[in-house]
NUPA-720240 format. One record per residue (C-alpha): x, y, z. Coordinates in pm, whole numbers, padded with zeros to 5 digits, always signed. Example, Ala and Ser with C-alpha at 12.3 -4.5 7.8 and 13.67 -1.06 7.14 Angstrom:
# NUPA-720240
+01230-00450+00780;+01367-00106+00714;
***
This chain:
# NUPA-720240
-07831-09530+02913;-08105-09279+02780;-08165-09200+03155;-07839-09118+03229;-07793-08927+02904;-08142-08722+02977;-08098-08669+03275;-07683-08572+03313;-07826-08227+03262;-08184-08221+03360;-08283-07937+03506;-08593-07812+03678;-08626-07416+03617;-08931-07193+03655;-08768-07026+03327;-08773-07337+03124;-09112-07449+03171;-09207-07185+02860;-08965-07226+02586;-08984-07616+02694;-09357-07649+02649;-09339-07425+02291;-09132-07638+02161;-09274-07990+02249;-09624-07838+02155;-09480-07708+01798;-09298-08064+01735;-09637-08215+01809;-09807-08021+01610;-09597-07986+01314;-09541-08389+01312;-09947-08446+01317;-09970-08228+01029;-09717-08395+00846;-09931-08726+01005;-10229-08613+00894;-10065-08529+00473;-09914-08859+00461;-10213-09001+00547;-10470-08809+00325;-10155-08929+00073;-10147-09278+00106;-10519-09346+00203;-10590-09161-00128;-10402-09410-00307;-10499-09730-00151;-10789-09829+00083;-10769-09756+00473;-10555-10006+00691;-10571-10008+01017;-10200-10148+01077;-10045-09903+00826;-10227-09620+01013;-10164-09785+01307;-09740-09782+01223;-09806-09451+01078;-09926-09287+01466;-09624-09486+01632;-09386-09354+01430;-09461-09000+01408;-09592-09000+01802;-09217-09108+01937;-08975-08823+02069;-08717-08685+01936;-08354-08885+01937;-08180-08920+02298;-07843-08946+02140;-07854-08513+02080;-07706-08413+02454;-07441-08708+02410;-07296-08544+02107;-07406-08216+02036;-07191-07964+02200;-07441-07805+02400;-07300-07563+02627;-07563-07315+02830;-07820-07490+02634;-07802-07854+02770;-08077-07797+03038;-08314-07645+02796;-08228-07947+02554;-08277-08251+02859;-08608-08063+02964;-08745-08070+02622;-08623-08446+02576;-08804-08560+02911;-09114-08335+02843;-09139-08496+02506;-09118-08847+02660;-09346-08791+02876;-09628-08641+02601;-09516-08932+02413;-09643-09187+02647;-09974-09008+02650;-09987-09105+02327;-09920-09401+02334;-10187-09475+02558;-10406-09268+02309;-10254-09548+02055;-10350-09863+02300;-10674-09734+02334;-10754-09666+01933;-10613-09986+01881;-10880-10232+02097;-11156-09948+01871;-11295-10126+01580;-11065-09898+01319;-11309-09606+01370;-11154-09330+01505;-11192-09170+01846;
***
C-alpha cells in the first residue's frame, strides 16, 4: 500500500532534486536537534540507557507519514511531496543501518 501511495505520483525531475534534498536535509536536521535536547533532557535526569537511547534514534530517524499524498489535496505539488517521501525513506534506511551498527557497539558511541 505505501508503494502504491508513494509512488502514484513519483516523479523523477532534474528540478526536484533541490527543493527535495533541502527539505529531507532540514527534517533531518531539525529532528536530531530535537534528538539530541531530549536526550541531554532525559539523560540529565536519569543515568544513560542504552535501550531508551536506542528507542529514542528509531523513533526520531523514521520518515515522515505515507498517509499525506492519500489525503492531502495535493494538486501541482504531489510530485514534489512523493519525491521527498521516497528520498526520506531512503536516508532513513541509512540510518537504520547507522542504528544496527551502534547497536552490536558496547553503548559507546560511534
Amino acid at each position: 500500500m505505501i508503494l502504491i501511495i508513494v509512488g502514484y505520483e513519483l516523479e523523477i525531475k532534474r528540478e526536484l532534486f533541490a527543493p527535495v534534498f533541502k527539505t529531507v536535509l532540514l527534517r533531518a536536521l531539525i529532528l536530531s536537534g530535537v534528538l539530541a535536547l531530549g536526550s541531554r533532557i532525559i539523560f540529565s535526569i536519569t543515568s544513560f540507557d542504552k535501550m531508551l537511547f536506542m528507542a529514542m534514534l528509531l523513533m526520531y530517524a523514521l520518515p515522515a507519514p505515507f498517509i499525506i499524498p492519500l489525503y492531502a489535496d495535493t494538486g501541482e505539488d504531489g510530485a514534489y511531496i512523493s519525491t521527498t517521501l521516497s528520498v526520506g525513506t531512503l536516508l532513513t534506511v541509512v540510518f537504520f543501518i547507522g542504528i544496527a551498527a551502534y547497536s552490536q557497539t558496547g553503548g559507546k558511541y560511534l
